[in-house]
C-alpha positions in Angstrom: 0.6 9.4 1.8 -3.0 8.8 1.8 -5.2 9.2 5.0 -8.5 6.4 5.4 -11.0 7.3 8.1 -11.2 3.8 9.0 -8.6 0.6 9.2 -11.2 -1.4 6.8 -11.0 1.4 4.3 -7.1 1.6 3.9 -7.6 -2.5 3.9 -10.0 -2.3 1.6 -8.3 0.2 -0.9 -4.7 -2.1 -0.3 -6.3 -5.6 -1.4 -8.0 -3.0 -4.7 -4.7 -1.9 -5.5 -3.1 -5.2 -5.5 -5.8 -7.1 -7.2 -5.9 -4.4 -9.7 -2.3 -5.1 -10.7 -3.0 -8.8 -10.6 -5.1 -7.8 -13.4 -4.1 -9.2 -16.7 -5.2 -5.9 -18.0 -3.0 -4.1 -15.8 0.0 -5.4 -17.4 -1.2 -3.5 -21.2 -2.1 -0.2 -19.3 1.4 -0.3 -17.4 3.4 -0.7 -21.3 1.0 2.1 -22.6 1.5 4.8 -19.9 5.8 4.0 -20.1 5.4 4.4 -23.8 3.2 7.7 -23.3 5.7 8.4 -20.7 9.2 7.2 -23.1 7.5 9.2 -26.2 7.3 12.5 -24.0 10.5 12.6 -21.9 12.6 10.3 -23.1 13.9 6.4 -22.0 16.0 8.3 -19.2 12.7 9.9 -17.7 10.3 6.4 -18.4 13.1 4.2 -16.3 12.4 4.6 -12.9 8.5 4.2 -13.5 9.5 1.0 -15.8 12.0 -0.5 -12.3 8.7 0.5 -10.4 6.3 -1.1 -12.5 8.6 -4.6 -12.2 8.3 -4.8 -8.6 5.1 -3.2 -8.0 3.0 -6.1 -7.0 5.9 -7.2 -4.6 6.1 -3.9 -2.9 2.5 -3.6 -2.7 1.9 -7.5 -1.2 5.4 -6.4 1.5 3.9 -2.8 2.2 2.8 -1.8 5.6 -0.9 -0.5 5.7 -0.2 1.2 9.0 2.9 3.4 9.4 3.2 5.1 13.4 6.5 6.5 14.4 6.8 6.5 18.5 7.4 10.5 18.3 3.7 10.4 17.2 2.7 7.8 19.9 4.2 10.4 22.7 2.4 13.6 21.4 -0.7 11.8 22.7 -1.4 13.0 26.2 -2.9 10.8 28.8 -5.7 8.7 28.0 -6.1 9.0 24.7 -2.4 7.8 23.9 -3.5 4.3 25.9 -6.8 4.0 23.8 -4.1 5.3 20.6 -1.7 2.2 21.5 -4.6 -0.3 22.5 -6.3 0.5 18.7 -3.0 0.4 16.9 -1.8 -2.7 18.7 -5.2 -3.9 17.5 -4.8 -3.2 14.0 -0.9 -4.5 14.1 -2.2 -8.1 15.6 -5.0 -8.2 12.9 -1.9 -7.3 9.7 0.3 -10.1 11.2 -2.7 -12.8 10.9 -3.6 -11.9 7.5 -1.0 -14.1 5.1 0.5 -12.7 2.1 -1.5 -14.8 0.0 -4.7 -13.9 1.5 -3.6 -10.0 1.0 -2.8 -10.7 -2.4 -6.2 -12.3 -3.2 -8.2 -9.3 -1.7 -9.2 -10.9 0.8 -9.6 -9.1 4.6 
């Protein structure tokens, strides 16, 4: 899982990934890496990445930015575990706003 320092960043490297398989090239470099991939290992091997590569832009559009379990939330002691839940809370109300559409676009 990758770590951002800030909520814009992950944001900002989410609406990159999914306008980068919005890409028409994206489509030519996903058939050239399975075929790399088929060539090497074998149709067996290059299947899951194909399955993958059919959903991908629907997983990414669905995906959580932010993922918190509550065991994290209590190893927070005291004060910083309010300003932990008021930030997250934060970040949660501004994912819910932003439409599907306007994540798919890019657009923050």
């Amino acid at each position: 899982m990758l770590k951002f320092e800030t909520y814009d960043d992950a944001v900002y490297a989410h609406t990159s990934y999914v306008k980068f398989l919005r890409h028409p090239d994206a489509k030519g470099m996903a058939e050239a890496w399975l075929e790399d991939r088929d060539n090497k290992y074998g149709e067996t091997a290059a299947l899951p990445s194909w399955v993958a590569f059919q959903h991908a832009i629907t997983d990414a559009i669905d995906t959580d930015i932010l993922a918190m379990e509550q065991e994290m939330l209590t190893a927070v002691p005291g004060e910083d575990h309010d300003h932990l839940v008021a930030t997250l809370e934060n970040c949660v109300s501004r994912i819910g706003v932003m439409s599907n559409e306007r994540r798919a676009d890019g657009i923050a």
